[in-house]
Z-matrix of the N, CA and C atoms (Angstrom, degrees):
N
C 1 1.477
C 2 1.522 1 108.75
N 3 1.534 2 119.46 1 140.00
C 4 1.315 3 139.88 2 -176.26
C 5 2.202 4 101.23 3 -48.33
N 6 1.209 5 117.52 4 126.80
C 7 1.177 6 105.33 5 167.15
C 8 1.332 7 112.37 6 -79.12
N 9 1.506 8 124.91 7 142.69
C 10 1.827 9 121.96 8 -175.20
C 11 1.462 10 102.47 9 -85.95
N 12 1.028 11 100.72 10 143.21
C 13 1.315 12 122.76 11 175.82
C 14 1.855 13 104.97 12 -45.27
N 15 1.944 14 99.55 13 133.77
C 16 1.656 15 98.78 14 -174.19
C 17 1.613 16 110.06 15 -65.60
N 18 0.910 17 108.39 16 -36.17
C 19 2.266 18 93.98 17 172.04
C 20 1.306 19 113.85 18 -64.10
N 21 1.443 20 132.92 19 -26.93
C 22 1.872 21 129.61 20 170.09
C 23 1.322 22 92.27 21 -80.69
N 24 1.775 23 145.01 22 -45.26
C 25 1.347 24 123.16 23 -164.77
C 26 1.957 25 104.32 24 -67.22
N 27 1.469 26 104.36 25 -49.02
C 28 1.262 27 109.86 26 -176.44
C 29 1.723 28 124.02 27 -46.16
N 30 1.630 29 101.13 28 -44.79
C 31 1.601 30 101.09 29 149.71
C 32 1.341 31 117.91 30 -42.90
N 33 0.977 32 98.98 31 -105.23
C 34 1.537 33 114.78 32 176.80
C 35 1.527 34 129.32 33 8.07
N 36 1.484 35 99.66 34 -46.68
C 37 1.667 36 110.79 35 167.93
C 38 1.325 37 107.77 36 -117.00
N 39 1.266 38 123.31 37 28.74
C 40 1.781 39 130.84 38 130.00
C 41 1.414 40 116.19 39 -56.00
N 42 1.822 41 87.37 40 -50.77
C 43 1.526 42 85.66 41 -178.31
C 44 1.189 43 135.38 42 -117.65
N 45 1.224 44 99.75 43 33.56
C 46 1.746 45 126.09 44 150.19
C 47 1.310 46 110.83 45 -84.64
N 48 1.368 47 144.44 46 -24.01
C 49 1.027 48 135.06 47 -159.75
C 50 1.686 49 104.72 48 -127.65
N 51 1.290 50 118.47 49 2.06
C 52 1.024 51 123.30 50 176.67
C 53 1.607 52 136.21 51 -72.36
N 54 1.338 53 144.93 52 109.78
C 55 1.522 54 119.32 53 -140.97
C 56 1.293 55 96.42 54 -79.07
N 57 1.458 56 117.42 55 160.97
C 58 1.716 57 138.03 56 -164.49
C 59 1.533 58 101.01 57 -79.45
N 60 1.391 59 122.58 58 108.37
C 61 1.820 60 138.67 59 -171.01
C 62 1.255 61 105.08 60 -107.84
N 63 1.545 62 134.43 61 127.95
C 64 1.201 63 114.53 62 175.85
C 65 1.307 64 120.45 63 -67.60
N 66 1.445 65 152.72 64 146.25
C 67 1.186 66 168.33 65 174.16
C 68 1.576 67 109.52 66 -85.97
N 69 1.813 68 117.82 67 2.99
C 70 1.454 69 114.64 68 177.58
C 71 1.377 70 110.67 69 -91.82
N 72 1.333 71 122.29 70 137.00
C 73 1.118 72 114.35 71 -166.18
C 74 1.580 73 96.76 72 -86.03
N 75 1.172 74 112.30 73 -18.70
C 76 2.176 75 102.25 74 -175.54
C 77 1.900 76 96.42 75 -79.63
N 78 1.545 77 114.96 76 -18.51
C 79 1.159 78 102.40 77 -155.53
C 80 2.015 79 82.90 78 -93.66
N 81 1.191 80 141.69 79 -64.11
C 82 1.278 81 114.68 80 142.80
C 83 1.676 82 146.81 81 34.77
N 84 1.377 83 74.47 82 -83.60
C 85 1.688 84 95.76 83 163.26
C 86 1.351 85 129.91 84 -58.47
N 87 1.646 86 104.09 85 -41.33
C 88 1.235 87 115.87 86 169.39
C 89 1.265 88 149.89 87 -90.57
N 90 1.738 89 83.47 88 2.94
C 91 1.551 90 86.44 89 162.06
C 92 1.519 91 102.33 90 -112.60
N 93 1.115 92 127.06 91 -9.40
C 94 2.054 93 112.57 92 162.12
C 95 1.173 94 68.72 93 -49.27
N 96 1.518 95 130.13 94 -101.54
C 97 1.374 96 110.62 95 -122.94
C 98 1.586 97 137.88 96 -61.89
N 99 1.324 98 99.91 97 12.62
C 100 1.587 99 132.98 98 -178.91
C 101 1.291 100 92.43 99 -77.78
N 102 1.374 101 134.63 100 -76.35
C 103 1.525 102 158.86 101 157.90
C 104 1.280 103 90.25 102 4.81
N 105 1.298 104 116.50 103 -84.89
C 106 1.877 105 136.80 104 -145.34
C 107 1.335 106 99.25 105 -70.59
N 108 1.461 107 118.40 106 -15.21
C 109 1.891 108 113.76 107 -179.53
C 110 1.185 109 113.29 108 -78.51
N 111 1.151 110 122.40 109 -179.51
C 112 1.298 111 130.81 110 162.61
C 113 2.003 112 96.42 111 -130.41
N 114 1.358 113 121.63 112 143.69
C 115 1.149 114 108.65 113 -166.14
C 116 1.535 115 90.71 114 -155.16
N 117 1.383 116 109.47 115 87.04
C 118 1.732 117 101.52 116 153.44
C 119 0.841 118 157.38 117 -86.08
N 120 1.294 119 105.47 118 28.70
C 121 1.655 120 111.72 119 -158.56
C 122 1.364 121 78.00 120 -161.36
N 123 1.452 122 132.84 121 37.92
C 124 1.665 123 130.46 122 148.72
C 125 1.209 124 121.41 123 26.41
N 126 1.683 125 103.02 124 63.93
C 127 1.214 126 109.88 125 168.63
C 128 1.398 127 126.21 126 -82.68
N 129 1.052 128 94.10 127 -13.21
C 130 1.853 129 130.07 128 -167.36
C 131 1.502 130 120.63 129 -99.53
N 132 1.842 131 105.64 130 11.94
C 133 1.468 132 103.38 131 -158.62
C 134 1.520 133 101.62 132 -99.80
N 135 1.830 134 119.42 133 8.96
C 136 1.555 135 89.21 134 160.04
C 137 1.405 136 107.93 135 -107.16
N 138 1.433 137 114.64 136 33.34
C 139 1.550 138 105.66 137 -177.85
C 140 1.525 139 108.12 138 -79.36
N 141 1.693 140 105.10 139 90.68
C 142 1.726 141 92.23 140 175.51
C 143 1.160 142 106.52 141 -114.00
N 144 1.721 143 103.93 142 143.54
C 145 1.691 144 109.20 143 -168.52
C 146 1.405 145 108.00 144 -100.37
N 147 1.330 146 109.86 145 15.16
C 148 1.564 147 129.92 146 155.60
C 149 1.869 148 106.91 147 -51.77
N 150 1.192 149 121.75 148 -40.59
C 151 1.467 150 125.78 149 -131.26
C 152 1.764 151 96.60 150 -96.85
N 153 0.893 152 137.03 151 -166.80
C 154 1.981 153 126.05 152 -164.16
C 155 1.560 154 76.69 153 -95.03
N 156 1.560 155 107.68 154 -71.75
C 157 1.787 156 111.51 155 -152.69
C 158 2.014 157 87.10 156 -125.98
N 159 1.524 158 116.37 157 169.77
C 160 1.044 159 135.30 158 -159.62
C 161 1.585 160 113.02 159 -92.54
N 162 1.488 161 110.90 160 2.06
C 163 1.318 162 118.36 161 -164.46
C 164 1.280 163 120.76 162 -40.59
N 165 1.806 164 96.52 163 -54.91
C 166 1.413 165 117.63 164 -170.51
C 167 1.862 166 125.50 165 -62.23
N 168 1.802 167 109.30 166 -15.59
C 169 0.979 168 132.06 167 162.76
C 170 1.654 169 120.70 168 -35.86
N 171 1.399 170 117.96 169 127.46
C 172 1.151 171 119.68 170 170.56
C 173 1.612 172 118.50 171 -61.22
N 174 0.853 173 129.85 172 147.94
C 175 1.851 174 124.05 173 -169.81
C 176 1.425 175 112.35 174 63.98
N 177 1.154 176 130.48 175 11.44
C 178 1.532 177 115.92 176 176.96
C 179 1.443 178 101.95 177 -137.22
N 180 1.626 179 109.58 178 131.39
C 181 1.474 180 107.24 179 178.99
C 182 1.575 181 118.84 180 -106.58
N 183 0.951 182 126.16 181 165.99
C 184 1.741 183 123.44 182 -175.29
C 185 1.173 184 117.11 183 -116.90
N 186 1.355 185 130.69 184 157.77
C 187 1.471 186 113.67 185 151.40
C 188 1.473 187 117.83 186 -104.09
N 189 1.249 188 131.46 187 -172.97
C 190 1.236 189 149.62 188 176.57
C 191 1.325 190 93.93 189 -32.68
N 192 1.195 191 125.66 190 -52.98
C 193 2.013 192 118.19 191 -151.04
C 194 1.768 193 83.79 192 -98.47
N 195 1.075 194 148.90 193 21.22
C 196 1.285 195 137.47 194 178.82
C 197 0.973 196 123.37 195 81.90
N 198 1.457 197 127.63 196 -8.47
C 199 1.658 198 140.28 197 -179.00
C 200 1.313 199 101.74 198 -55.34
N 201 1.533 200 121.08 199 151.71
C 202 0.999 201 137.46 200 147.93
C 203 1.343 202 122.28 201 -50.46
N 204 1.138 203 154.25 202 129.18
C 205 1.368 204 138.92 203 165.04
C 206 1.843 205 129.43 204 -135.58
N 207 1.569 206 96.00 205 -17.43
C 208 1.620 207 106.81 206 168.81
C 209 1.818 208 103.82 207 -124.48
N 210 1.006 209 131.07 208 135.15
C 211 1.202 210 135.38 209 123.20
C 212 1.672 211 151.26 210 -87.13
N 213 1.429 212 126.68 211 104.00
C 214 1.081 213 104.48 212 -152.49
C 215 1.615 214 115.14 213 -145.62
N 216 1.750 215 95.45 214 107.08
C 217 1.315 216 89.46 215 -152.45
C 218 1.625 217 84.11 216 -137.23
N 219 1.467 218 122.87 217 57.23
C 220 1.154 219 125.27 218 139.67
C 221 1.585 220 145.87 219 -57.50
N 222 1.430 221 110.70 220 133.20
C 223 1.641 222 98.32 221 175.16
C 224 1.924 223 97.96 222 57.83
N 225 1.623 224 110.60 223 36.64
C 226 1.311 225 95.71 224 155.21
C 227 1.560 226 136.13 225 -134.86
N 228 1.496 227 92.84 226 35.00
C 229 1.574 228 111.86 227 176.83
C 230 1.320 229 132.08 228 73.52
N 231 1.003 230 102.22 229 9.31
C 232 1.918 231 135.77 230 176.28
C 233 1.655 232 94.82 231 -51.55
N 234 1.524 233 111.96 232 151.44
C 235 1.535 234 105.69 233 153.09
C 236 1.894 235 90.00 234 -160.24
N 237 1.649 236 84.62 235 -179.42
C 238 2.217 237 86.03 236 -172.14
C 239 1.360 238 84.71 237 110.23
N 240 1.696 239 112.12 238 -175.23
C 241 0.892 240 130.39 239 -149.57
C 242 1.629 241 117.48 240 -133.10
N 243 1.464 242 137.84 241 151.19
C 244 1.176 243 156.16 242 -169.29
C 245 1.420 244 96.06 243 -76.84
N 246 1.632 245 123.15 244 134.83
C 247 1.618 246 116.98 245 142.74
C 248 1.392 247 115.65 246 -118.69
N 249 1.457 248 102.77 247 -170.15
C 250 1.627 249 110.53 248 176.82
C 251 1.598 250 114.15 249 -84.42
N 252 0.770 251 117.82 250 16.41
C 253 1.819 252 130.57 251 172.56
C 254 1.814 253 87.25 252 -80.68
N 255 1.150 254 125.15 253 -59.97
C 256 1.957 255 121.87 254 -179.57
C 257 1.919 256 101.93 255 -30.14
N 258 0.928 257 102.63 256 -56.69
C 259 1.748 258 97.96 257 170.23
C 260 1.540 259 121.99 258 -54.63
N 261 1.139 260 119.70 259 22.02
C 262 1.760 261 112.42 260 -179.87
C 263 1.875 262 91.74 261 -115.98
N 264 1.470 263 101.75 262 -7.64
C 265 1.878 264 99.02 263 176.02
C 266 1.821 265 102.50 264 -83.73
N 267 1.173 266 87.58 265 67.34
C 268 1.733 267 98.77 266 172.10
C 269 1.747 268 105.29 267 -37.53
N 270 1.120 269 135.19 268 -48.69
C 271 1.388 270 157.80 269 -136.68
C 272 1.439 271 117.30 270 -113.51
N 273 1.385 272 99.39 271 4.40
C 274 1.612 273 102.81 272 -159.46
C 275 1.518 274 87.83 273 -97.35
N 276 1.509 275 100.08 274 147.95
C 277 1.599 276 127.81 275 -168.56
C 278 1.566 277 96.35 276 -111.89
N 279 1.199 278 120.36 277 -74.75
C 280 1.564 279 139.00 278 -166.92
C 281 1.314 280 103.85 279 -88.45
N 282 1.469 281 139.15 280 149.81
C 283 0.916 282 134.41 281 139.32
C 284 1.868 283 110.30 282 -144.76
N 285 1.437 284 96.37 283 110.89
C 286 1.408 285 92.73 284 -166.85
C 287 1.528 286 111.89 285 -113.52
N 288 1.396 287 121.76 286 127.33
C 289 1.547 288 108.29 287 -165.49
C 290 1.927 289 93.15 288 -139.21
N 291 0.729 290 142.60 289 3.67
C 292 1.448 291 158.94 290 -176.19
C 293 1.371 292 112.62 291 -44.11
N 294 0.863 293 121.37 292 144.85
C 295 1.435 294 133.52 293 -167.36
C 296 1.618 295 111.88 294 41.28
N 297 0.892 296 115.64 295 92.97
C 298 1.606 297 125.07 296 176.22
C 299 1.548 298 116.46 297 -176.92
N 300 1.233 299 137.83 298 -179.30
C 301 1.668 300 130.75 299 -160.67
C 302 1.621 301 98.04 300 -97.16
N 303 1.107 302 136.07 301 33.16
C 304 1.567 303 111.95 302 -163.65
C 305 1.435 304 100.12 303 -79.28
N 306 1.503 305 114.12 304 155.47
C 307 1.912 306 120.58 305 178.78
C 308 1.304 307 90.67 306 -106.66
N 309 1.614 308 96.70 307 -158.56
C 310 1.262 309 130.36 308 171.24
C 311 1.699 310 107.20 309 57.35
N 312 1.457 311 118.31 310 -166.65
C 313 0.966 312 145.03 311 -168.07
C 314 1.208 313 124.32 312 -54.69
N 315 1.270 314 158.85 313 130.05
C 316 1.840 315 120.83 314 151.45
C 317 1.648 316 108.71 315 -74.26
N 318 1.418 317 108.67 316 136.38
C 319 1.129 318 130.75 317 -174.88
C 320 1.932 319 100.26 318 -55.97
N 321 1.593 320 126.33 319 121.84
C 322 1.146 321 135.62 320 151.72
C 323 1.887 322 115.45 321 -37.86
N 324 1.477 323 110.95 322 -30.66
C 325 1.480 324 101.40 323 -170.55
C 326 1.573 325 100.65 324 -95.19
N 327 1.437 326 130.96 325 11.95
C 328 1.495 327 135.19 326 148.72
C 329 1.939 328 113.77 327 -28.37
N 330 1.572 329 84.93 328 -46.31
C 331 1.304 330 100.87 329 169.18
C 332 1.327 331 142.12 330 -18.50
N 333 1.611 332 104.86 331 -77.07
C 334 1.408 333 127.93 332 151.33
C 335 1.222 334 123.92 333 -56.44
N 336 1.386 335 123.26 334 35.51
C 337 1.556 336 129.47 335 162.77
C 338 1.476 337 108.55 336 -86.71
N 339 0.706 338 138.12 337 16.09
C 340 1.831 339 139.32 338 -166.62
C 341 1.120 340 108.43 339 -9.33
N 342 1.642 341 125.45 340 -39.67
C 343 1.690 342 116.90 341 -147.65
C 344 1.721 343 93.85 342 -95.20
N 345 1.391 344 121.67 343 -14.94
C 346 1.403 345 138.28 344 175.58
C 347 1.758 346 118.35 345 -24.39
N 348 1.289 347 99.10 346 89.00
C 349 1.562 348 99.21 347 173.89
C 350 1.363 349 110.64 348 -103.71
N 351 1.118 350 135.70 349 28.31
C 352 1.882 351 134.41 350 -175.77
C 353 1.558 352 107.97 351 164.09
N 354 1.384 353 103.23 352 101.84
C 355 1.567 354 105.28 353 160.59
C 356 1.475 355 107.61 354 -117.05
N 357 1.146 356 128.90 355 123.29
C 358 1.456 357 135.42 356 157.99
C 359 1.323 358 113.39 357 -111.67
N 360 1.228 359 107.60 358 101.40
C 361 2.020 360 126.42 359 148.72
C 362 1.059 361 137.52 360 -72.13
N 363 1.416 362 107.18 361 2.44
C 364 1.645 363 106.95 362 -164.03
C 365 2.018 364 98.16 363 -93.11
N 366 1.696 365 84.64 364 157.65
C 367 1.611 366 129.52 365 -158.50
C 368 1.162 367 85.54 366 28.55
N 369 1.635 368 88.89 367 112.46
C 370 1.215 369 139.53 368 -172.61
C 371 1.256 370 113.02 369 -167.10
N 372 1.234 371 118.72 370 158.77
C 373 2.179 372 119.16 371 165.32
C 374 1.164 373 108.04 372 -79.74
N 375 1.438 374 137.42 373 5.22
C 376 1.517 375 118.00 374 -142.49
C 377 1.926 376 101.37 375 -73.49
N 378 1.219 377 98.22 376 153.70
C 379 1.675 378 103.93 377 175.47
C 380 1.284 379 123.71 378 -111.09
N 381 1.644 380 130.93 379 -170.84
C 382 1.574 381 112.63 380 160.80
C 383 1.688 382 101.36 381 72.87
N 384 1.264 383 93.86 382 167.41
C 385 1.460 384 110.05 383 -171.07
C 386 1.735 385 114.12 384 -76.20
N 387 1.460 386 109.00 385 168.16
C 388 1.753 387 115.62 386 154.51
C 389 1.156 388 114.90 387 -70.41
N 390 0.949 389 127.39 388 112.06
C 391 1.676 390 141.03 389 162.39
C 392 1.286 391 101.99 390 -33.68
N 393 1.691 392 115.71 391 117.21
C 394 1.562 393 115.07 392 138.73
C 395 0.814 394 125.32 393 -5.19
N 396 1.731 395 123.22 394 -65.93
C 397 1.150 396 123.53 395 -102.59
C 398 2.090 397 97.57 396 -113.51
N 399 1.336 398 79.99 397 -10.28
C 400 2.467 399 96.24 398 159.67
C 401 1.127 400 66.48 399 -46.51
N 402 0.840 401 149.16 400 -106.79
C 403 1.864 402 145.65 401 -91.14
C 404 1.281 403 98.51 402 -52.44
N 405 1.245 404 128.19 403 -33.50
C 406 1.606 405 130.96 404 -175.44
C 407 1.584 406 116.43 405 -93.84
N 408 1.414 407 95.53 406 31.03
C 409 1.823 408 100.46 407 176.59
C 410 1.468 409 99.08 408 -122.29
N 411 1.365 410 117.09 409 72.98
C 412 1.319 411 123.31 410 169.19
C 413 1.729 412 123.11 411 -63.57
N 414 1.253 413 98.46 412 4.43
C 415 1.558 414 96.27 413 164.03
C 416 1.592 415 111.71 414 -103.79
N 417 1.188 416 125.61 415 -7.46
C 418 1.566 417 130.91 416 -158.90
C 419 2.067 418 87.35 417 -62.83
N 420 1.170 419 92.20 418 139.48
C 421 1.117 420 118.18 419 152.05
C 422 1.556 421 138.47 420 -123.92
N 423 1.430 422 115.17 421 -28.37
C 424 1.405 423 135.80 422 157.98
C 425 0.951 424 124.25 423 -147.52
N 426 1.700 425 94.56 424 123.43
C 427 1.557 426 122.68 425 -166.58
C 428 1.780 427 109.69 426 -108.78
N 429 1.164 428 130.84 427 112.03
C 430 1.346 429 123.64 428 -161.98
C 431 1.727 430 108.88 429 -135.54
N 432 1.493 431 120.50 430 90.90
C 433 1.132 432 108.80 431 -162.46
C 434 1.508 433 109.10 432 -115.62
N 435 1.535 434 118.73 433 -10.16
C 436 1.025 435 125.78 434 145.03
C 437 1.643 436 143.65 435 49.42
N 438 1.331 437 149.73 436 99.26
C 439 1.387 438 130.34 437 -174.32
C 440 1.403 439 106.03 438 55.02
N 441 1.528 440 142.35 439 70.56
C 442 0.886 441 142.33 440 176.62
C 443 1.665 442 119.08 441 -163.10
N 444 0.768 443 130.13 442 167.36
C 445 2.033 444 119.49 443 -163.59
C 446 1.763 445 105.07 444 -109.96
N 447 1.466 446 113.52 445 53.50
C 448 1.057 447 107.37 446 167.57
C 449 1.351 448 119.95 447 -95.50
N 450 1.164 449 126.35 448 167.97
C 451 1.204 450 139.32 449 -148.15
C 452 1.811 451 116.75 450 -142.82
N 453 1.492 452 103.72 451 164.70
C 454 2.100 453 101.77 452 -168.86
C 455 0.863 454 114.51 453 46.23
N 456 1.168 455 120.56 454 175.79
C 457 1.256 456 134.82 455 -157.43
C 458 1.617 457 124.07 456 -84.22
N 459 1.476 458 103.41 457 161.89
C 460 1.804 459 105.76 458 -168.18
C 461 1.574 460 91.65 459 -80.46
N 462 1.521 461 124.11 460 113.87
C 463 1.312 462 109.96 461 163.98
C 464 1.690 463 137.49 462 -83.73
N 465 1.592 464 91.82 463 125.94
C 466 1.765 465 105.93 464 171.75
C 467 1.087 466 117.39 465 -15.17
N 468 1.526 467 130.50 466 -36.34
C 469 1.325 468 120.48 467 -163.08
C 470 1.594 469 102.38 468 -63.78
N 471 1.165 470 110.65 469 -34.56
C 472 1.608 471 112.93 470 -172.27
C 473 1.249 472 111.77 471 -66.14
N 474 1.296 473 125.64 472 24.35
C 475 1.409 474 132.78 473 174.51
C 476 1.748 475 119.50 474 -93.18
N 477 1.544 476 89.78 475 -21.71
C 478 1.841 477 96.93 476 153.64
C 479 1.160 478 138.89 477 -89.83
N 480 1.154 479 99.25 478 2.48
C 481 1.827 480 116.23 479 159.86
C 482 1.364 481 125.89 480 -52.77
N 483 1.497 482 117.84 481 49.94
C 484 1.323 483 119.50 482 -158.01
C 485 1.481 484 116.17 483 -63.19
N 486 1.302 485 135.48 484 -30.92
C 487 1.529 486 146.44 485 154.78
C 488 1.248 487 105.79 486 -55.78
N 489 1.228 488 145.55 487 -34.78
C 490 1.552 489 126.00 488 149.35
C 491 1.693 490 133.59 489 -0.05
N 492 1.167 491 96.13 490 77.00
C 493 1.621 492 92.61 491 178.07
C 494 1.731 493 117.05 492 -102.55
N 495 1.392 494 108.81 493 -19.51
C 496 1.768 495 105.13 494 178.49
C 497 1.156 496 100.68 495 -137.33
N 498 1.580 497 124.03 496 135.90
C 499 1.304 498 122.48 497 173.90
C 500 1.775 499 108.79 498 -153.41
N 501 1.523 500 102.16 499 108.79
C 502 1.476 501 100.72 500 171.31
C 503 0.922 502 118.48 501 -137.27
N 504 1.670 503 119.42 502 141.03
C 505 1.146 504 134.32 503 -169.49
C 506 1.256 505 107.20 504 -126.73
N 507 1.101 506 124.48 505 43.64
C 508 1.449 507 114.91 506 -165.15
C 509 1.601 508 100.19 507 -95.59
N 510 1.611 509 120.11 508 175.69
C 511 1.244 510 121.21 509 165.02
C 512 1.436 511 101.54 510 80.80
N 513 1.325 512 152.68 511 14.20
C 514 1.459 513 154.75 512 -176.34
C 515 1.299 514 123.43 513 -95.88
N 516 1.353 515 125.09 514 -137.33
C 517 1.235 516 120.74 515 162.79
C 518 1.668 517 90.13 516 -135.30
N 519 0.986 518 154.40 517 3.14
C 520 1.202 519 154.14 518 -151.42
C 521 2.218 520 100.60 519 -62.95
N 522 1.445 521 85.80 520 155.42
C 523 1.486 522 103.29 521 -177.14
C 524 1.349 523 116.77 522 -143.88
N 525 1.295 524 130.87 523 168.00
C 526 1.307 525 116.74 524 178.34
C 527 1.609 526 102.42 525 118.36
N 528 1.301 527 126.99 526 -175.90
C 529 1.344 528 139.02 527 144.24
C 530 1.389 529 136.45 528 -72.79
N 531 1.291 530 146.62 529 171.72
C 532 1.231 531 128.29 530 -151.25
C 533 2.102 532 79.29 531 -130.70
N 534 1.275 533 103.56 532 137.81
C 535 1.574 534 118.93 533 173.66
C 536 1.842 535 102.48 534 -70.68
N 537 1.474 536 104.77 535 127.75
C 538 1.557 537 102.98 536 168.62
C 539 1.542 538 98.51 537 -113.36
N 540 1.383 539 139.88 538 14.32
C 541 1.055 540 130.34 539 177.63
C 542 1.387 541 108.97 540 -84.43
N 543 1.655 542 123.30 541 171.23
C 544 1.332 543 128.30 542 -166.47
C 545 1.661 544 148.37 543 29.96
N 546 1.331 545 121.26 544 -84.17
C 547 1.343 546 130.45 545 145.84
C 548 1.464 547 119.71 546 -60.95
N 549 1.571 548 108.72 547 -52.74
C 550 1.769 549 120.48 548 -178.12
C 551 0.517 550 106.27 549 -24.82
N 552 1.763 551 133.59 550 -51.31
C 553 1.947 552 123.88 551 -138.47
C 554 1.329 553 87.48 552 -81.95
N 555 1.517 554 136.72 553 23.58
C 556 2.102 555 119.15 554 -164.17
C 557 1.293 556 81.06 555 -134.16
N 558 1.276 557 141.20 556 -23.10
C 559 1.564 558 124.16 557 -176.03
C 560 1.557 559 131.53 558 -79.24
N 561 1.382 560 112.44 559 133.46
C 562 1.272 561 97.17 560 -178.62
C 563 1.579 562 122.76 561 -67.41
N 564 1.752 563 122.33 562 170.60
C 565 1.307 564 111.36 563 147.09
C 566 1.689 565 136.16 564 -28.79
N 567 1.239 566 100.48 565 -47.74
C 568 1.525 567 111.48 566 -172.59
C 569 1.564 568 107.40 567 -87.15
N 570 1.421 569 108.64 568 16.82
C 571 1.601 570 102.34 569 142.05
C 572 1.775 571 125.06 570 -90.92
N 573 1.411 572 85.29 571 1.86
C 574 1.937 573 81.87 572 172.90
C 575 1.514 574 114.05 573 -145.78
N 576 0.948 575 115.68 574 30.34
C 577 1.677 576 131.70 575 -170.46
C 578 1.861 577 94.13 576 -80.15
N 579 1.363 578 86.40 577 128.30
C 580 1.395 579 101.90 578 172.69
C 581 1.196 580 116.10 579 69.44
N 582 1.571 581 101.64 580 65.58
C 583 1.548 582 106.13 581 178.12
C 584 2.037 583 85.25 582 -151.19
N 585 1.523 584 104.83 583 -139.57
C 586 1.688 585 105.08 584 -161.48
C 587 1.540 586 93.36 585 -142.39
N 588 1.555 587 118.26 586 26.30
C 589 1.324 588 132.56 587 171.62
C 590 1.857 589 100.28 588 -48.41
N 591 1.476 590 94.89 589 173.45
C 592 2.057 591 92.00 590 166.89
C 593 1.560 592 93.22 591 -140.70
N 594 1.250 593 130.73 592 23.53
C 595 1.334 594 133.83 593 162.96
C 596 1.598 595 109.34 594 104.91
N 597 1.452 596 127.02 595 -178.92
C 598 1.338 597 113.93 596 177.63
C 599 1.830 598 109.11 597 -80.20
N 600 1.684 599 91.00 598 155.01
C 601 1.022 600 109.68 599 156.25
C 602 2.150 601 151.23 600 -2.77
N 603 1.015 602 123.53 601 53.91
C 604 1.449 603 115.80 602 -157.92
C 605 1.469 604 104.36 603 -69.32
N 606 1.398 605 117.43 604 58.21
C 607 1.617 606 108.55 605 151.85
C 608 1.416 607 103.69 606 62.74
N 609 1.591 608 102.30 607 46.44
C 610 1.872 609 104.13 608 -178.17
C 611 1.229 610 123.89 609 63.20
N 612 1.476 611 111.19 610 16.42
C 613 1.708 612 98.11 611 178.61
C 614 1.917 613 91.71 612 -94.41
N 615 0.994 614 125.12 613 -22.40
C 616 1.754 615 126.35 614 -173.61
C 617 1.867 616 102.43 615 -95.67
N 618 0.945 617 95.87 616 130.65
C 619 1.290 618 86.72 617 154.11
C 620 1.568 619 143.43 618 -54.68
N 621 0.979 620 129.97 619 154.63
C 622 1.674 621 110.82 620 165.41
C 623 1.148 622 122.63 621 -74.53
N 624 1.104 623 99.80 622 -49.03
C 625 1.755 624 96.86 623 177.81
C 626 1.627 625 128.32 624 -79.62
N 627 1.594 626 96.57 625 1.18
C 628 1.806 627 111.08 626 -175.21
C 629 1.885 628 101.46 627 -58.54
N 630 1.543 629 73.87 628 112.26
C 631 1.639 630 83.52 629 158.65
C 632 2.093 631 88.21 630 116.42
N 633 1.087 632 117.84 631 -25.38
C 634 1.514 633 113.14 632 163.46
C 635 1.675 634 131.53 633 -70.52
């Protein structure tokens, strides 16, 4: 038999010897965000990125085609921080992370969740503002960010959130005016109680940002 050429043999037993990485991009994703936790109480200990896709993972549910579609790692003692790798769960429905220490920011590429019917963040550390960029989660129905140290203002754009059925922000530092367009006009007060709001909107006589 022909000997193969030494740059195809030298491949070849690259990748024989190479350790087994998943190639899923949601499963990927999920372990950065494995990385950025801190997790003492190993909630996170069958996340192996050994495995094809993440199905088999405790807290993460799948559907039929292998997609990711729930995450749910509430009330489980997690702390550290969110990145933009959470946006490669094209498919994700749920994402529940609530009650636990996470800091920093919420990630802008939250965004690109499209299929997103329920995110709850609340009590939490998170800091920094609400992302624009909800505005492009036309499936959201409950938005819960709650007991947490965010900051500026609730942005208007989220006024096309027409599936919007729960939204609280209360307990923050938030400032500004409160949106009565779209969903707004259905929310109570005690979705923003105890923050640095100046009440809703008078039809452009307030500014939006008055009081930021």
């Amino acid at each position: 038999m022909a000997s193969l050429p030494l740059p195809l043999l030298f491949l070849l037993l690259g990748f024989s010897f190479s350790p087994v990485i998943s190639t899923n991009s949601e499963g990927n994703a999920l372990h950065a965000l494995r990385r950025r936790l801190s997790d003492p109480t190993n909630v996170l200990q069958s996340w192996d990125p050994t495995l094809v896709n993440p199905c088999t993972w405790f807290h993460v549910t799948c559907d039929s085609d292998s997609h990711v579609i729930r995450l749910d790692l509430g009330n489980s003692n997690i702390s550290g921080t969110l990145g933009p790798e959470l946006g490669e769960l094209r498919h994700l429905q749920y994402l529940e992370l609530y009650r636990n220490g996470i800091t920093g920011e919420i990630p802008t590429e939250l965004g690109n969740l499209k299929n997103l019917v329920s995110m709850d963040l609340y009590e939490n550390k998170f800091e920094g503002k609400i992302p624009k960029s909800f505005a492009k989660l036309e499936s959201l129905r409950f938005l819960r960010m709650n007991n947490n140290k965010l900051t500026g203002s609730i942005p208007r754009e989220l006024a096309s959130l027409s599936k919007l059925k729960i939204f609280d922000v209360s307990n923050n530092e938030l400032c500004g005016t409160i949106p009565v367009d779209g969903p707004f006009s259905t929310f109570s007060m005690e979705s923003y109680e105890n923050n640095r709001l100046s009440g809703p909107e008078l039809q452009g006589l307030v500014p939006y940002d008055f009081g930021c």
